[in-house]
Each structure stands twice: as C-alpha cells, then as structure tokens.
PLY file of the C-alpha trace (Angstrom):
ply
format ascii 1.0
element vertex 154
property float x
property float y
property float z
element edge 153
property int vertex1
property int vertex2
end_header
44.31 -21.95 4.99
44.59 -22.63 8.76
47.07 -25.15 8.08
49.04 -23.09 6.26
48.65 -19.81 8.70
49.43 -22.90 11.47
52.70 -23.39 9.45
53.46 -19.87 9.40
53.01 -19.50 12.97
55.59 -22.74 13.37
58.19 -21.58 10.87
58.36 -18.11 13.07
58.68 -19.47 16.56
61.37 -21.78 15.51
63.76 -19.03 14.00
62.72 -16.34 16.91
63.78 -19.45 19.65
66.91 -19.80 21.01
67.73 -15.47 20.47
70.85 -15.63 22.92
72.19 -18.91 21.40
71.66 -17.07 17.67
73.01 -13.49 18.67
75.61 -13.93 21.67
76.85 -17.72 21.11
77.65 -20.17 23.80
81.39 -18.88 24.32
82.92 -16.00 25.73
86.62 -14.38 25.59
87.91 -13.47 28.76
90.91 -12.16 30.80
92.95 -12.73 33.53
95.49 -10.50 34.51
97.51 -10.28 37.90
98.72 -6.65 38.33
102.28 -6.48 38.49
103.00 -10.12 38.69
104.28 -11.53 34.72
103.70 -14.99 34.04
101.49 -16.59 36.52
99.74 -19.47 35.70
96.03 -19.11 36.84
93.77 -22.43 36.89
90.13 -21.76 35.81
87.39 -23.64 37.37
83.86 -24.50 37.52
81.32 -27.17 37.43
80.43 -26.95 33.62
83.66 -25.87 32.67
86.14 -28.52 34.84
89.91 -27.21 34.62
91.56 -24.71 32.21
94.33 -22.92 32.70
96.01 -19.86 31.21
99.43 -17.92 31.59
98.95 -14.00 32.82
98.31 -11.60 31.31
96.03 -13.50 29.29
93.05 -14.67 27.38
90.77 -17.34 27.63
87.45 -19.05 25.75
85.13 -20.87 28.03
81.68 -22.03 27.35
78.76 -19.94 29.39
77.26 -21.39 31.94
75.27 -20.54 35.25
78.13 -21.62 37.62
80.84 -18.73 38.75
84.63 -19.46 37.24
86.82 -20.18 40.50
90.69 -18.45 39.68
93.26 -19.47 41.44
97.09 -18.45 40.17
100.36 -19.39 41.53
103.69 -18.16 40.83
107.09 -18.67 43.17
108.38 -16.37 45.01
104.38 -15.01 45.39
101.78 -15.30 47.75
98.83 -17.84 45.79
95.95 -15.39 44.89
92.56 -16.33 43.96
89.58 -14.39 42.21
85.81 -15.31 40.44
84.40 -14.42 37.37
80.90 -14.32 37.88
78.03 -15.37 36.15
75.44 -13.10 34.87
72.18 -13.67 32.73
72.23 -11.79 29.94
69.58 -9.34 29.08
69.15 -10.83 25.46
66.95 -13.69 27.69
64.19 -11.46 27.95
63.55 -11.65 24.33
63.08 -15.06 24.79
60.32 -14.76 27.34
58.58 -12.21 24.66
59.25 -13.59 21.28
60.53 -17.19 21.68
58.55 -18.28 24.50
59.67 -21.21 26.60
61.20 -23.31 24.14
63.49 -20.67 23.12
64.18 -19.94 27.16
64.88 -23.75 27.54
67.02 -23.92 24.28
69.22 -20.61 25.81
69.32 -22.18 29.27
70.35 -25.36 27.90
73.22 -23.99 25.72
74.65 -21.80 28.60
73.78 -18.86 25.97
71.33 -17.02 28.39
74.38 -16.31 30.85
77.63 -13.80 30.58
81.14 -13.88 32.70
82.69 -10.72 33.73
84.90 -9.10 31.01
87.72 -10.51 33.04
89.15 -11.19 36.30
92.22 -9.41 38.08
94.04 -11.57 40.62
95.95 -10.00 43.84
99.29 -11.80 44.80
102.23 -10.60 46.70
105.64 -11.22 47.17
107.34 -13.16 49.46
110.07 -11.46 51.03
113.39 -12.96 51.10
112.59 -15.38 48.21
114.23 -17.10 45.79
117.92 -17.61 45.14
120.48 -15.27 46.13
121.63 -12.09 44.32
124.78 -12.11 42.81
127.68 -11.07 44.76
125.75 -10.97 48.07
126.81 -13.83 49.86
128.88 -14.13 52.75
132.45 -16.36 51.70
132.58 -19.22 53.19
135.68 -19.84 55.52
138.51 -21.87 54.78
140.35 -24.11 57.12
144.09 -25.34 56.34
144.78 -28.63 56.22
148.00 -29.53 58.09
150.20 -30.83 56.41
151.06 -35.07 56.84
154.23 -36.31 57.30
155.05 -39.84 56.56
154.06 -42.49 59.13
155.93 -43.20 61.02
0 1
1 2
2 3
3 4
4 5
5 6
6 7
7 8
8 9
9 10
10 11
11 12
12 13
13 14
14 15
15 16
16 17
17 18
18 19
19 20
20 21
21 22
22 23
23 24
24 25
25 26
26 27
27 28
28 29
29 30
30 31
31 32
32 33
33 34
34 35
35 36
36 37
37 38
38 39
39 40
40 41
41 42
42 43
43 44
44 45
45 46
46 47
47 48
48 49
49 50
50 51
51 52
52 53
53 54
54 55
55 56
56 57
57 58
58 59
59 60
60 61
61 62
62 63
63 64
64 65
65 66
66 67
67 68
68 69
69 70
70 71
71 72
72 73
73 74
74 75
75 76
76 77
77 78
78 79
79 80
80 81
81 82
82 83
83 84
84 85
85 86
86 87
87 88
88 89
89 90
90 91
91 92
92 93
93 94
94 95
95 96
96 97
97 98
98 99
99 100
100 101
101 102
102 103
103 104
104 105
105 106
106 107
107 108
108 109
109 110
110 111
111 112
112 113
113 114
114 115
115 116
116 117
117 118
118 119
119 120
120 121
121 122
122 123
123 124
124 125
125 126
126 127
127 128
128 129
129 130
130 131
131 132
132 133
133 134
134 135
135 136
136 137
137 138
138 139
139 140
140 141
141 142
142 143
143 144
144 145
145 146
146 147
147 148
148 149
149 150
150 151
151 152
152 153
C-alpha cells in the first residue's frame, strides 16, 4: 500500500513539474517595429539567443531566456537606433514553487520557460538630412567649355 500511495505521490509531481515549460512553451513571438521608418533591418541579440535578425515591421520567434534581447536596426539614409526587449519571469513560476517544487523550478529555469520578453520592441531612428542621391531635375548643369578648333600642323 505505501508503495503504491509512494507511486502515486511520484506519478503526480512529475506531471505537475515543469508548469511553465507545459503551459507557456520555451518560445515566444515578438515584434519589432520602427515608427515611420519601412524596411529596416534590426539585429537581435543576446547571450542565449546569439544573432537573429528581422526586416521592420516585423515578427520574430526566439527562445526565452533570462538575458535582455539587445536591438539594434540600421537603414541608409537613417540615424542607427537601438532598443531592448526585456526579460521578465513569468508569473506561471510560482506554481512551480507550490505544486512542482524544485524540480519543476529547475526544469522551467533550465528551459528558459519561467521567463517572458516584452510583446515587442519599437526602435527610434531619424533621418539624415541631405541624404541619399539627388532628386530628379535638381541639379545644377554642369558647364561646358568649347574646344577650339585645330588646324593642321603646321
């Protein structure tokens, strides 16, 4: 009997451990958007994570972790601009302290589960005045010079 009330016991800690990992996952969707600036290309970041990089406005999987997502986006003509998407824990954690104990703690820690990002990130970045190539008709001609002409030599 105590075995099997010891089995019991066993059976439930393993499914309750881990609740993050089960109910959130260990990836996240996010965004990254630079107001008024069209196809920027934005390099994501982070210890965990290394580099990705994503074309604004746009989306973006990455695998949760407890390290902040650096943002840095570049586009000619524009000022670079930078950003963070920040790293949260997420409240489904403190189930784990209550029903899964520390092995279910560990196993969310572990997976990166037990953490959130921001929604998304927006990125500042500015023109640069008088950049880029010229507009049309809005040039000054350039002067011409004759050429005498040669005579034989003589």
């Amino acid at each position: 009997m105590e075995r099997g009330v010891a089995a019991l016991c066993g059976v439930i800690a393993i499914l309750l451990t881990g609740c993050s990992t089960i109910v959130k996952g260990t990836q996240q969707q996010v965004s990254v958007a630079t107001p008024g600036v069209q196809d920027a290309m934005c390099t994501l970041s982070s210890p965990a994570l290394g580099t990705r990089t994503v074309q604004t406005p746009g989306t973006i999987v990455l695998p949760k972790s407890k390290h902040d997502v650096a943002v840095s986006c570049v586009k000619q003509c524009y000022t670079p601009g930078v950003g963070v998407l920040a790293s949260e824990t997420e409240i489904m954690t403190a189930g784990n302290v209550v029903f899964g104990g520390v092995i279910g703690l560990g196993i969310d820690a572990a997976s990166g589960a037990m953490n959130k990002y921001q929604p998304g990130v927006e990125v500042v970045m500015s023109p640069i005045p008088n950049c880029g190539p010229p507009k049309k008709g809005r040039g000054v001609p350039m002067a011409s010079t004759p050429v005498p002409p040669q005579g034989p030599p003589g």
